[in-house]
C-alpha positions as a Markdown table, in Angstrom:
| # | Residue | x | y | z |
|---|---|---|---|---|
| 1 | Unk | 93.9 | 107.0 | 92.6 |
| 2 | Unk | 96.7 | 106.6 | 89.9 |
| 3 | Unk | 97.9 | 109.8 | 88.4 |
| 4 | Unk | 97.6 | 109.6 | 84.6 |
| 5 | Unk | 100.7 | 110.9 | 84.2 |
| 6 | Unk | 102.2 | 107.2 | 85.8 |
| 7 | Unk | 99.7 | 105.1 | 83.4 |
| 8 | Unk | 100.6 | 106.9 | 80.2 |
| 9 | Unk | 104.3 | 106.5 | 81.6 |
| 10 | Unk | 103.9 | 102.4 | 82.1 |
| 11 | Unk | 102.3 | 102.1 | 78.7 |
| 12 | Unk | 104.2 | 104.3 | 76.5 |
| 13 | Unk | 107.6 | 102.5 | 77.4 |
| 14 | Unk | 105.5 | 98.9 | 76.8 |
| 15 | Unk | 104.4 | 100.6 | 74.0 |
| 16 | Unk | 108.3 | 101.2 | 73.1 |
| 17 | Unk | 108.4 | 97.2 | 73.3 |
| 18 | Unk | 106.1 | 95.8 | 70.8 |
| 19 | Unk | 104.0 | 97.1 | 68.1 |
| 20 | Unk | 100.9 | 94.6 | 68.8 |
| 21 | Unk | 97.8 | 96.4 | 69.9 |
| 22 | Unk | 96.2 | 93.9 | 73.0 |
| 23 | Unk | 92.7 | 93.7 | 73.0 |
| 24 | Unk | 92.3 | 91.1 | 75.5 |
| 25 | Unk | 93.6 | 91.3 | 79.1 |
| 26 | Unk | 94.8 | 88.4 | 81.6 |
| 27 | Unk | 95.8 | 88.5 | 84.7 |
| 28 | Unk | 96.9 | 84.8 | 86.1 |
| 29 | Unk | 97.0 | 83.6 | 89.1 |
| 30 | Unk | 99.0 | 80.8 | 91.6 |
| 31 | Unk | 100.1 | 78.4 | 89.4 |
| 32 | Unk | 98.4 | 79.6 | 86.5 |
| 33 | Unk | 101.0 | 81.4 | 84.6 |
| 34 | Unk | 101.3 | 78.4 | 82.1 |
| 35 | Unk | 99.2 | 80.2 | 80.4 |
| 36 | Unk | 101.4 | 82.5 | 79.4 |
| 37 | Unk | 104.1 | 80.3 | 77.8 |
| 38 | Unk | 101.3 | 79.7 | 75.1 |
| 39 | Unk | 101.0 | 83.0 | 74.0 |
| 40 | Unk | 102.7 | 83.3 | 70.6 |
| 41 | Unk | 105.2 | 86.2 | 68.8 |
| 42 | Unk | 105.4 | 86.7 | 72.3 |
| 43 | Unk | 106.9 | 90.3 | 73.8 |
| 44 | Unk | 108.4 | 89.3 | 78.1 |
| 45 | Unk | 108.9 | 92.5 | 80.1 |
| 46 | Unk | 109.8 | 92.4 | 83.4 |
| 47 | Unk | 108.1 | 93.9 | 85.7 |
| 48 | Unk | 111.1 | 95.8 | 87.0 |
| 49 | Unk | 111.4 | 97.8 | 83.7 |
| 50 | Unk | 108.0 | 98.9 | 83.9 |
| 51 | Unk | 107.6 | 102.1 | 85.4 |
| 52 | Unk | 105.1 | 102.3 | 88.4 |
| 53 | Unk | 104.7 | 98.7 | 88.4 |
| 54 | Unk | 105.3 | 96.6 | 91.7 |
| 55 | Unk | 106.5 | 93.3 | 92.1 |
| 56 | Unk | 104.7 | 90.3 | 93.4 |
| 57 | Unk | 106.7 | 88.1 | 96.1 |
| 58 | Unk | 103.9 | 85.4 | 96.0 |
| 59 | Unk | 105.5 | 82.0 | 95.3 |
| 60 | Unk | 104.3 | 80.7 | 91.6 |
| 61 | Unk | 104.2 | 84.2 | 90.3 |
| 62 | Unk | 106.9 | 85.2 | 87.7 |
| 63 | Unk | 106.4 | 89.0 | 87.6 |
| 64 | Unk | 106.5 | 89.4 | 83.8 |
| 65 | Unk | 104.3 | 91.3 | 81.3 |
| 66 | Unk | 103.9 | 89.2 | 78.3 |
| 67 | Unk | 102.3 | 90.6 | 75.2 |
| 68 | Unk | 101.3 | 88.4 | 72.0 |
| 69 | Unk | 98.7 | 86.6 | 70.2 |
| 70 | Unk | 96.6 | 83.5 | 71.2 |
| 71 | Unk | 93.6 | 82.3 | 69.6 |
| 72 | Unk | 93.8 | 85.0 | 66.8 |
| 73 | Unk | 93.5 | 87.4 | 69.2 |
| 74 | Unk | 96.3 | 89.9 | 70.8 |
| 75 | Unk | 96.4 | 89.5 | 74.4 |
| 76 | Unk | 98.1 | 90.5 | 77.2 |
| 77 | Unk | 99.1 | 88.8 | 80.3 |
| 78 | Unk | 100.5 | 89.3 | 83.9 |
| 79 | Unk | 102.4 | 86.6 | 84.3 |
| 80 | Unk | 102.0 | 86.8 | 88.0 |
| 81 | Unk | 99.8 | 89.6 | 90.0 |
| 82 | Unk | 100.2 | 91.4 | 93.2 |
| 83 | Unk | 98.5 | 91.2 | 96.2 |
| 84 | Unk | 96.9 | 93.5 | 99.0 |
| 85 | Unk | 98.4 | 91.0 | 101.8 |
| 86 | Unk | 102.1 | 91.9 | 100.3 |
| 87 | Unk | 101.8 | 95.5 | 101.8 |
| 88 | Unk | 101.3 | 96.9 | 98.2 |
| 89 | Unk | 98.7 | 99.5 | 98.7 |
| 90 | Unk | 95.3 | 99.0 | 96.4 |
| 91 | Unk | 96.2 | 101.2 | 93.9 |
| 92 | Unk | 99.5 | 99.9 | 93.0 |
| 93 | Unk | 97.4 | 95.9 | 92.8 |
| 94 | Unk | 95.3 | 97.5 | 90.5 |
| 95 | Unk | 97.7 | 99.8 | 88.4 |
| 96 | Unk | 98.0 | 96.8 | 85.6 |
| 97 | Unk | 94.4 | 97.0 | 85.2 |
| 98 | Unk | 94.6 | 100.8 | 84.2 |
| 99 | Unk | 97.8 | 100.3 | 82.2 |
| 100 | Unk | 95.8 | 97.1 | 80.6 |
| 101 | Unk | 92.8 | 99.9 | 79.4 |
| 102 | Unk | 95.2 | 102.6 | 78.0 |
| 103 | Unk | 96.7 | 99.8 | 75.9 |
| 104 | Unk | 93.5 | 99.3 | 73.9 |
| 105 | Unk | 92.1 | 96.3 | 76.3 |
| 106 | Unk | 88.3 | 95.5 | 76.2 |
| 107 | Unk | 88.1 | 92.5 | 78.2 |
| 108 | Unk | 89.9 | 91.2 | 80.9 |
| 109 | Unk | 89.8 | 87.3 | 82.3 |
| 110 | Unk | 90.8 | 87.6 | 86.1 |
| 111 | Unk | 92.0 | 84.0 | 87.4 |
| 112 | Unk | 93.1 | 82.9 | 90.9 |
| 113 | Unk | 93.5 | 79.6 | 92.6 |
| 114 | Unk | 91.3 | 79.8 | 95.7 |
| 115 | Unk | 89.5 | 77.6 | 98.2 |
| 116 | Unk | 85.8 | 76.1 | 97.8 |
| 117 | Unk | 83.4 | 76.8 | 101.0 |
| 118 | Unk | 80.5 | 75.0 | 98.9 |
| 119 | Unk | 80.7 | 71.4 | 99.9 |
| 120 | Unk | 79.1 | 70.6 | 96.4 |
| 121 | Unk | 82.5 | 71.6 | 94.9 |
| 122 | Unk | 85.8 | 70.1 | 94.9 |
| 123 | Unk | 89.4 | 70.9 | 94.4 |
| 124 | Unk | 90.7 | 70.6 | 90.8 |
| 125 | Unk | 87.3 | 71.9 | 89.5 |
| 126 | Unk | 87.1 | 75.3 | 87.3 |
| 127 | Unk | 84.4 | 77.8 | 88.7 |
| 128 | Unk | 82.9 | 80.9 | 86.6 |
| 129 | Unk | 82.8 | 84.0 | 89.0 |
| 130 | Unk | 79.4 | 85.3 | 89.3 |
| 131 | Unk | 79.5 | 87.9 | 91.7 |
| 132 | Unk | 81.7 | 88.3 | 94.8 |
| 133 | Unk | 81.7 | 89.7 | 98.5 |
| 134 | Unk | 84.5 | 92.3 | 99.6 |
| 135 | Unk | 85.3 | 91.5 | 103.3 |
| 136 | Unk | 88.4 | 93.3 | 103.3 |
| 137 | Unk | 86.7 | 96.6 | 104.0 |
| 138 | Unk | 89.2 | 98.2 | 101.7 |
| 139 | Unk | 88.4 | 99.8 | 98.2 |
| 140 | Unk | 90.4 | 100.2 | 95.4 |
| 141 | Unk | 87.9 | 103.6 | 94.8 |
| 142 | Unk | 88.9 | 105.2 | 97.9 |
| 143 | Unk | 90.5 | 108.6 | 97.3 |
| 144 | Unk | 89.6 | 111.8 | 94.9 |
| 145 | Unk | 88.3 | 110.3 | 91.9 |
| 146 | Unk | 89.6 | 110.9 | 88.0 |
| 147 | Unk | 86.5 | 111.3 | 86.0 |
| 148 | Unk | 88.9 | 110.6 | 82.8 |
| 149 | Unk | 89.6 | 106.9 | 84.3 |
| 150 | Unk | 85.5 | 106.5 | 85.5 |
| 151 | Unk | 82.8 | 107.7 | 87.4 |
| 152 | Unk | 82.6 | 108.6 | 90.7 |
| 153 | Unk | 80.0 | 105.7 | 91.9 |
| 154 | Unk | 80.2 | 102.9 | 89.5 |
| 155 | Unk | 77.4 | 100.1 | 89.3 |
| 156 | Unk | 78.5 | 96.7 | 90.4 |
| 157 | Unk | 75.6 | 95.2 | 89.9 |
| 158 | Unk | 76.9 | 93.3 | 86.7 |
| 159 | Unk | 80.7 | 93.1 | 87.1 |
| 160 | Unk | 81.2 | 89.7 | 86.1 |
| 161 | Unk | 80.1 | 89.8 | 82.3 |
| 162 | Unk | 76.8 | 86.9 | 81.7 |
| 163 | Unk | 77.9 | 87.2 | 78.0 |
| 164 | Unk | 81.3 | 86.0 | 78.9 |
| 165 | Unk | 80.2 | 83.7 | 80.7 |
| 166 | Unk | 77.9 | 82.3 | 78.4 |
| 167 | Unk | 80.7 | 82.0 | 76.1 |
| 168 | Unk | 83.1 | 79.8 | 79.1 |
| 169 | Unk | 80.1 | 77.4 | 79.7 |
| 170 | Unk | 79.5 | 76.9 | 75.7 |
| 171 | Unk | 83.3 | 76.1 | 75.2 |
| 172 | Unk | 83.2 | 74.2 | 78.7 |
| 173 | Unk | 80.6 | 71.9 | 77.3 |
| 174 | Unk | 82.5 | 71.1 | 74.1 |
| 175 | Unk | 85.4 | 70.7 | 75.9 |
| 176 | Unk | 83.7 | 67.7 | 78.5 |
| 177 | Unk | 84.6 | 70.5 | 81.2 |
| 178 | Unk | 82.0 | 70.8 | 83.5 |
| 179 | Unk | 82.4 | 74.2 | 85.0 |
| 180 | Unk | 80.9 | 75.6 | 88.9 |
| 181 | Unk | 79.5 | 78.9 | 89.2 |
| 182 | Unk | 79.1 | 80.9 | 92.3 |
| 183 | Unk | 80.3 | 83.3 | 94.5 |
| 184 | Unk | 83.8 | 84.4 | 95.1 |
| 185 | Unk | 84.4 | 85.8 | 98.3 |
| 186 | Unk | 87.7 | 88.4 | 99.2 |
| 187 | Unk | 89.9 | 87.9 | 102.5 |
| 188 | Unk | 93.4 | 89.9 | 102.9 |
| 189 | Unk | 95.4 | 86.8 | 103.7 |
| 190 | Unk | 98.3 | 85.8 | 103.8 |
| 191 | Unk | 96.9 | 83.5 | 106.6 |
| 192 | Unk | 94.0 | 81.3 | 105.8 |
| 193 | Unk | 90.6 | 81.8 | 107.4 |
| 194 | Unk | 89.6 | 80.0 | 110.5 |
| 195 | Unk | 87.4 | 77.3 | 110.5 |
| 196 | Unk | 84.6 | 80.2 | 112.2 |
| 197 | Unk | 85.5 | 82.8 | 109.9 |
| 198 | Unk | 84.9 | 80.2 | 106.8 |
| 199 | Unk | 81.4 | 79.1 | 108.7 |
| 200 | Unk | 80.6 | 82.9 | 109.1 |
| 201 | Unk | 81.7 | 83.1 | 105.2 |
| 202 | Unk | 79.4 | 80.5 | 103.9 |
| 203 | Unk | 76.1 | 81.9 | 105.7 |
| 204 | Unk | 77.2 | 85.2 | 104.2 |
| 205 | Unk | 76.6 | 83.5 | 100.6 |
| 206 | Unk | 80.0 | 82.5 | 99.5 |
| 207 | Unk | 81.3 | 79.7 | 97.4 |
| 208 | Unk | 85.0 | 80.0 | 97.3 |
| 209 | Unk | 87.0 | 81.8 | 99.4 |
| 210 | Unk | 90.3 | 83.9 | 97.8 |
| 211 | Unk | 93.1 | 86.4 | 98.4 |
| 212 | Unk | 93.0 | 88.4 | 95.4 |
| 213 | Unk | 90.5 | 89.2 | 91.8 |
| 214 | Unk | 87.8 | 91.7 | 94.1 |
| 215 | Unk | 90.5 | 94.8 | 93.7 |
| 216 | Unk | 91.0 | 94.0 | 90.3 |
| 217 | Unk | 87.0 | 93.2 | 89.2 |
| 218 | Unk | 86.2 | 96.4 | 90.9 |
| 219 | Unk | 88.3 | 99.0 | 88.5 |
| 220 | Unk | 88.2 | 97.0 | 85.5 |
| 221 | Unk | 84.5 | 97.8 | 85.8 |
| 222 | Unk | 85.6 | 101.2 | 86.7 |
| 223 | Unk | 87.3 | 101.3 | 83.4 |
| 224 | Unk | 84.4 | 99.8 | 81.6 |
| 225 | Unk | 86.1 | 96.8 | 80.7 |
| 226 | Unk | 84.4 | 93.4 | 80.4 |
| 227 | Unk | 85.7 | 90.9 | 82.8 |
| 228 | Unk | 85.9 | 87.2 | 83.2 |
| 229 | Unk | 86.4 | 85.3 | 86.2 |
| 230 | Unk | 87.7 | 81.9 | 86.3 |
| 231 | Unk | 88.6 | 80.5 | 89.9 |
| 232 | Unk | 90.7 | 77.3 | 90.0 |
| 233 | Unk | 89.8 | 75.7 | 93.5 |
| 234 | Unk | 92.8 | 73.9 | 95.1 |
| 235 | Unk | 91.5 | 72.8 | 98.5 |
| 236 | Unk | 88.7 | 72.7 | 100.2 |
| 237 | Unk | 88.5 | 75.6 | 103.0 |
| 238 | Unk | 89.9 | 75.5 | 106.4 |
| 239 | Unk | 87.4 | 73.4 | 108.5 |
| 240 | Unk | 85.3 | 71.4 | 105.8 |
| 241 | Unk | 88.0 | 68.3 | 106.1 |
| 242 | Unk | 89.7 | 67.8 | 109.2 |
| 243 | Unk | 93.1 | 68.5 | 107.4 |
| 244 | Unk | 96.0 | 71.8 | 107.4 |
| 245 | Unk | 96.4 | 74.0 | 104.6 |
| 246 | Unk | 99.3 | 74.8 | 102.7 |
| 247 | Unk | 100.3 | 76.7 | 99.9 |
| 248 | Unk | 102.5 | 73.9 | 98.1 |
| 249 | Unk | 99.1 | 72.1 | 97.7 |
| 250 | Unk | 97.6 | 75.1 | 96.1 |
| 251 | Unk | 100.3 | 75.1 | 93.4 |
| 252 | Unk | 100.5 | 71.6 | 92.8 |
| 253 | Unk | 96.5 | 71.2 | 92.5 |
| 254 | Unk | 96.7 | 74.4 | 90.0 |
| 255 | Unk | 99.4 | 72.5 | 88.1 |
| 256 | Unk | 97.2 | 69.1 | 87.7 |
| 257 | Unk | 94.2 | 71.2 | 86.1 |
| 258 | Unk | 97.2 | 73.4 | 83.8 |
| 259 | Unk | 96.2 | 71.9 | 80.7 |
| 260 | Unk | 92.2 | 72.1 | 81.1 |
| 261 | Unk | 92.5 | 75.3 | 82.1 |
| 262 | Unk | 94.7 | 76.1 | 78.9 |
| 263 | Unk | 92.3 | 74.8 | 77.1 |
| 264 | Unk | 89.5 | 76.3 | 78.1 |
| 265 | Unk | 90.8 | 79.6 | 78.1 |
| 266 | Unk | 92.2 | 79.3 | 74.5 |
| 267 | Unk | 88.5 | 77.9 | 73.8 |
| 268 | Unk | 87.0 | 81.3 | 75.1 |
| 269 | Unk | 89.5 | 83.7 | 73.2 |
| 270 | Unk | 88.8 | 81.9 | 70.2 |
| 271 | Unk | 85.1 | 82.4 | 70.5 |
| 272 | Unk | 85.1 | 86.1 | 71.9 |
């Protein structure tokens, strides 16, 4: 469990950096961090200035901080996230997240490209996270807990916020964006599933399949943060079509749906 000592560290000196107060948190995923560029009076800190932080390796991640405004609203971004499958441990994935509350953050969007297991889907489409399933058998709870960050056994029950939500699939319909909902289900990677392991995944009563967001989701909601997640599904997962996987296809499918995804997310922060 992070020492407070380290968050007040990481945010005083980002603190030192800007003088906007962020309200609204993002953390993007592959190919996402266009999103970012948009952001306006913007304030870029590396991640290697920032005490306690870590540094993702993941290609299509640019490891910056980037504070501003967007929509009327000040946000905050990671302009690249980390990721269990690096060797980072679970607290250091998640140490934005509690840097992100002692900021001033309320909400967080949590975005990653992933792959769909719902044959109903397909890649290039936007999907609203409604729940997910941890199969990593990892928590990022684990450890003596710090009643000043949350409570000991925090309800999941509603992690993905329906009011949010409701919000995404308004501005969705405006938009002409027709959005999926389901189920978002966590594996370590770095190598994809196996055909059997996505079969096993799919009776289980998941929709997309991802290497990230679950860590994150979990002590946002720990923090009592609202959280939004939007899943950006690149490929279809290993076994559905008769084809390899890569990771350049992730990227480039992530870059084809850049601007409706910049859309809708400026959409949402303009309605929240």
């Amino acid at each position: 469990m992070h020492q407070l000592n380290q968050i007040s560290e990481a945010t005083n000196f980002i603190l030192s950096k800007t003088k906007q107060q962020p309200t609204v948190g993002m953390i993007l995923g592959s190919g996402l961090g266009g999103l970012a560029d948009e952001i306006e009076n913007a304030t870029v800190i590396p991640y290697s200035q920032i005490p306690h932080f870590a540094k993702s390796e993941a290609v299509g991640h640019a490891n910056e901080l980037v504070i501003g405004e967007m929509e009327g609203k000040v946000v905050v971004a990671m302009k690249g996230r980390f990721h269990y499958y690096e060797g980072y441990t679970l607290d250091e994935v998640t140490f934005p997240v509690r840097v992100m509350k002692a900021l001033g953050v309320e909400s967080v969007l949590i975005t990653n490209a992933c792959g769909a297991i719902n044959t109903s889907f397909k890649p290039g489409d936007l999907m609203l996270i409604t729940d997910h399933i941890n199969l990593v058998a990892n928590n990022p709870l684990i450890g003596p807990n710090n009643d000043a960050l949350g409570t000991r056994f925090p309800d999941l029950s509603q992690v993905y916020n329906k009011e949010l939500r409701q919000v995404a699939l308004k501005v969705g319909k405006e938009q002409g964006t027709d959005l999926q909902q389901g189920v978002y289900a966590w594996w370590t990677g770095p190598a994809y599933e196996t055909p059997a392991e996505i079969r096993m995944i799919r009776i289980l009563g998941a929709d997309t399949v991802g290497m990230s967001t679950v860590p994150e989701a979990i002590v946002a909601t720990h923090a009592k943060l609202r959280v939004l997640g939007i899943s950006c599904l690149t490929n279809m997962a290993c076994g559905i079509l008769d084809q390899p996987l890569n990771h350049d296809e992730v990227i480039e499918v992530a870059s084809q749906v850049r601007t409706k995804f910049i859309r809708l997310v400026k959409g949402i922060l303009k309605e929240m």
